[in-house]
C-alpha positions as CSV (number, residue, x, y, z in Angstrom):
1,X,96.9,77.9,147.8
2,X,100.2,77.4,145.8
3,X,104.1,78.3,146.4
4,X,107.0,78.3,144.7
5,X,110.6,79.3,145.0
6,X,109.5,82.2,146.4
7,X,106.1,83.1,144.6
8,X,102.7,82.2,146.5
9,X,99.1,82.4,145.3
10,X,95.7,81.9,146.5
11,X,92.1,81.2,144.6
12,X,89.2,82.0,146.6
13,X,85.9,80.7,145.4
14,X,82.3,81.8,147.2
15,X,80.0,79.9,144.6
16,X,77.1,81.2,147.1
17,X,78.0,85.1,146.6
18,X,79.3,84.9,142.8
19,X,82.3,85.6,143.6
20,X,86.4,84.1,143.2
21,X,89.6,86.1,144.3
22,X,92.8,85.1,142.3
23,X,95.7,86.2,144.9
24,X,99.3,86.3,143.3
25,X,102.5,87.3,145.5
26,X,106.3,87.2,144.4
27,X,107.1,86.7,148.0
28,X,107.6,83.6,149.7
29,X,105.2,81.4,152.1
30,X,106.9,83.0,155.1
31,X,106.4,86.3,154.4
32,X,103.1,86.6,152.9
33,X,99.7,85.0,153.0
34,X,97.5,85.3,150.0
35,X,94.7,83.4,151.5
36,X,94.0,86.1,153.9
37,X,94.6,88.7,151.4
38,X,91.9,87.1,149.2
39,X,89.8,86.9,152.0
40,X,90.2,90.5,153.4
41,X,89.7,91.1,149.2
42,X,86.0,89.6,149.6
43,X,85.2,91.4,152.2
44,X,85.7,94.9,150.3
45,X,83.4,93.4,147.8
46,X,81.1,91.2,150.4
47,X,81.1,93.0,154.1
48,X,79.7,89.3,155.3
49,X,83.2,87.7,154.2
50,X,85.2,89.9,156.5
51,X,87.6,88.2,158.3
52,X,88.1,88.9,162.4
53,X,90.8,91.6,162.9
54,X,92.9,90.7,165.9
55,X,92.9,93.6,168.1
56,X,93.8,93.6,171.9
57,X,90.7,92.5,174.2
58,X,90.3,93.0,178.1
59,X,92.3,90.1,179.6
60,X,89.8,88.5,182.1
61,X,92.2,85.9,182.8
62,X,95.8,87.8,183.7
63,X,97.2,84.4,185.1
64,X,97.6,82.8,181.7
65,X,99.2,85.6,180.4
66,X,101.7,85.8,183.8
67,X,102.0,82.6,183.3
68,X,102.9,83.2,179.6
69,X,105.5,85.6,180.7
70,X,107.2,83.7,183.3
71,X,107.6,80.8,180.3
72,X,109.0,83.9,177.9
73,X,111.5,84.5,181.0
74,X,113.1,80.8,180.7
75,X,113.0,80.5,177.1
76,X,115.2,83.1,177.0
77,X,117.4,81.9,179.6
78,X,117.9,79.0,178.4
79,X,116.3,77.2,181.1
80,X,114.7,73.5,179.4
81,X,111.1,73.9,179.8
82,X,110.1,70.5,179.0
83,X,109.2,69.3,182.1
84,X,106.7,71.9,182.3
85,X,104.9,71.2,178.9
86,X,102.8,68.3,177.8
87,X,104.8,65.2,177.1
88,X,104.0,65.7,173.2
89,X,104.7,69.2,173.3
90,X,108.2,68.1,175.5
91,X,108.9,65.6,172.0
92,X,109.2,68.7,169.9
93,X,111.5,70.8,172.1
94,X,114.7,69.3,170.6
95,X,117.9,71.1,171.4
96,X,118.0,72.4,168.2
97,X,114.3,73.4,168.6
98,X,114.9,75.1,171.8
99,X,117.7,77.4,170.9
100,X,116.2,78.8,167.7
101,X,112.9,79.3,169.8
102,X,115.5,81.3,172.1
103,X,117.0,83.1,169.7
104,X,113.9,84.2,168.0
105,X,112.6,85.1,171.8
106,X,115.6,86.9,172.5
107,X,114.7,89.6,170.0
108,X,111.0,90.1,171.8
109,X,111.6,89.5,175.2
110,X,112.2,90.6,178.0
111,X,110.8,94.6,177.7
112,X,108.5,93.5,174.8
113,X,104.6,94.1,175.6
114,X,102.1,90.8,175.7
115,X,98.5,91.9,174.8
116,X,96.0,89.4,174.4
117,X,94.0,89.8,171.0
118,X,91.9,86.5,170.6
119,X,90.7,83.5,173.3
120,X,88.8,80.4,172.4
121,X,87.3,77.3,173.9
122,X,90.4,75.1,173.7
123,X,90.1,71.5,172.2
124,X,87.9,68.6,173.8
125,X,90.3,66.7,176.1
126,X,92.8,69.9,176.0
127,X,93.3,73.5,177.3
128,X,90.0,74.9,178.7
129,X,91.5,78.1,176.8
130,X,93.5,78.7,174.1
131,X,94.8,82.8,173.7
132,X,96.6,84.0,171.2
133,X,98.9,87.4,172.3
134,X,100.6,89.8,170.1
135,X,104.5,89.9,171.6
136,X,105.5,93.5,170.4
137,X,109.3,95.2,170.4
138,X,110.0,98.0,168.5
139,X,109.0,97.3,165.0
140,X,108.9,93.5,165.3
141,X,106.1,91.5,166.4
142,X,104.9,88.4,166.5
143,X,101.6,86.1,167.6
144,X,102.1,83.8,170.3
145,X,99.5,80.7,170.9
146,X,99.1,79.8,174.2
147,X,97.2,76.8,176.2
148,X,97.6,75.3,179.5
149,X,96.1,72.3,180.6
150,X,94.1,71.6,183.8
151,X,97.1,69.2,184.9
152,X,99.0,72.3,185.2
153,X,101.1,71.4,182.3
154,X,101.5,73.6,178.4
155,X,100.6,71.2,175.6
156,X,99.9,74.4,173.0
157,X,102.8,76.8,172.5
158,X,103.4,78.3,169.0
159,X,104.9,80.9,167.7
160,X,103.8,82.6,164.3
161,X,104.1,85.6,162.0
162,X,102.1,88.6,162.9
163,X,99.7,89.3,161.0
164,X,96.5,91.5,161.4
165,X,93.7,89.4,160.6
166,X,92.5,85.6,161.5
């Protein structure tokens, strides 16, 4: 994976299928991924090397995502939410960090929809859960990473592009 100036690129090798993917973009790192693009490449050739799309899934656990959604609610307010994440997570809430996460939230939420598209055994020590929701307004979306800890408190919270594979 490579990037410059606003080119990207990707080279894929699986030595085990016979096969490499040469992915080359002129856009930049933040609005492309030619990793995934090479991958989802594969997979036209390979079926076995298709990536997981991320499509909504039954929410068995609604509280996280309430829980999600009340945090959405201050982040647009303004309200500091550092007392309610983990004390690393709290490190990287600057105020600087804080009002461009509002800013950027402002656009989605309130009246954007939260549907859950992918939950995973969070890390040893962490979240029992980690989801990942697509936050959807309009035309603009985005993918929202979610964990709460059994102390009650959020030490996973990132925000990323939306894209529609892994």
């Amino acid at each position: 994976m490579g990037a410059w100036q606003g080119f990207t690129c990707d080279i894929s090798r699986y030595p085990d299928d016979s096969l490499t993917v040469v992915v080359l973009t002129n856009l930049g790192a933040g609005y492309s991924n030619p990793g995934v693009i090479a991958h989802v490449v594969a997979g036209l050739v390979d079926p076995a090397l298709t990536l997981a799309k991320l499509e909504t899934i039954a929410d068995n656990q609604p509280e996280l995502a309430g829980r999600l959604q009340k945090l959405l609610d201050e982040i647009v307010a303004g309200t500091d939410i550092r007392f309610e994440t983990s004390p690393q997570l709290a490190a990287l809430i600057t105020p600087d960090a804080a009002q461009r996460l509002q800013q950027r939230m402002a656009k989605l939420w309130p009246g954007g929809t939260l549907t859950l598209v992918k939950r995973v055994n969070g890390p040893e020590g962490g979240p029992q859960w980690v989801s990942t929701y697509r936050l959807n307004k309009g035309g603009d979306a985005l993918l929202v990473l979610f964990g709460v800890g059994a102390d009650g408190k959020i030490p996973i919270l990132g925000l990323s592009p939306n894209r529609e594979y892994e």
